[in-house]
C-alpha positions in Angstrom: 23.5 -122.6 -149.4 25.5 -120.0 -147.1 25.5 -117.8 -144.7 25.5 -113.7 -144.8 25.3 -111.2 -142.9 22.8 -108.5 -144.5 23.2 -105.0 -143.4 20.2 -103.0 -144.1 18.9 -99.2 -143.7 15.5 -97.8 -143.1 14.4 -94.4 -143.0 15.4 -92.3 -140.8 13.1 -91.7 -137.5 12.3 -88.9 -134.8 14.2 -88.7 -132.2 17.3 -90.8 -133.0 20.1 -89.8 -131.5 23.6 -91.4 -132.3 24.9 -90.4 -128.9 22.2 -91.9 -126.8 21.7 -94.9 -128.1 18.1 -96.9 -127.7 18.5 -100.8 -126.9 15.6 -103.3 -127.0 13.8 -105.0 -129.9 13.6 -104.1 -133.6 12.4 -105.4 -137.0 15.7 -107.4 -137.4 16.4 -108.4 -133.7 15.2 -109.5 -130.7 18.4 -107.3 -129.3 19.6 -104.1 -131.0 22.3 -102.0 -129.3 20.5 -98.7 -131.8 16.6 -99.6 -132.0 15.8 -95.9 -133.7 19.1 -95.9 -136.4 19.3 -96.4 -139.9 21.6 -99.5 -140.4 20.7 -102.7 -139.2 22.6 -105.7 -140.0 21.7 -109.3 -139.3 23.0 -112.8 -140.0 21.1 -114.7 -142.3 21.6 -118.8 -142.3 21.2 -121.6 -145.0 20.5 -119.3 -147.7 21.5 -118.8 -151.4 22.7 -115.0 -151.9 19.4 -114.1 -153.9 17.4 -115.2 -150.9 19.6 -113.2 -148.5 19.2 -110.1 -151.1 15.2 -111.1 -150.7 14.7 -110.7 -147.4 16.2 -106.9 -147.0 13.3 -105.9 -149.7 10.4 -107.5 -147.5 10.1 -104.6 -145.9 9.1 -101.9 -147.5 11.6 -98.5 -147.0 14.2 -100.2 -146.3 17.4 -100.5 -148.7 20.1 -103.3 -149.1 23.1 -101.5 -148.3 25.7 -104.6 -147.8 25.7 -108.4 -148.5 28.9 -110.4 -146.8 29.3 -113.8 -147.0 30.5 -116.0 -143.7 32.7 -118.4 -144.0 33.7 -120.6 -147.5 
């Protein structure tokens, strides 16, 4: 078991704007510095890699676009 940190992206939604970023609450995060981008990426605890890889495809849209492993 390990530790990653999964980085994520959903489809795109209206009214995102890179240089006014939205903060608050969002399918990964009780606190998200960009609530209406693309790429989320969350840390993952205790987990084999196939069960880190799992949880990006619970969601349905969303794409596994990195997988990094913490520490040893």
């Amino acid at each position: 078991m390990a530790s990653f940190i999964v980085t994520v992206r959903q489809p795109k939604q209206a009214g995102h704007d890179p240089h006014n970023k939205k903060t608050g609450v969002c399918t990964w995060s009780n606190y998200c510095t960009d609530v209406t981008g693309e790429h989320h990426s969350f840390l993952v605890t205790n987990v084999s890699e196939e069960q880190a890889r799992d949880l990006a495809y619970d969601v349905v849209g969303v794409r596994l676009t990195r997988l990094e492993k913490v520490g040893d």
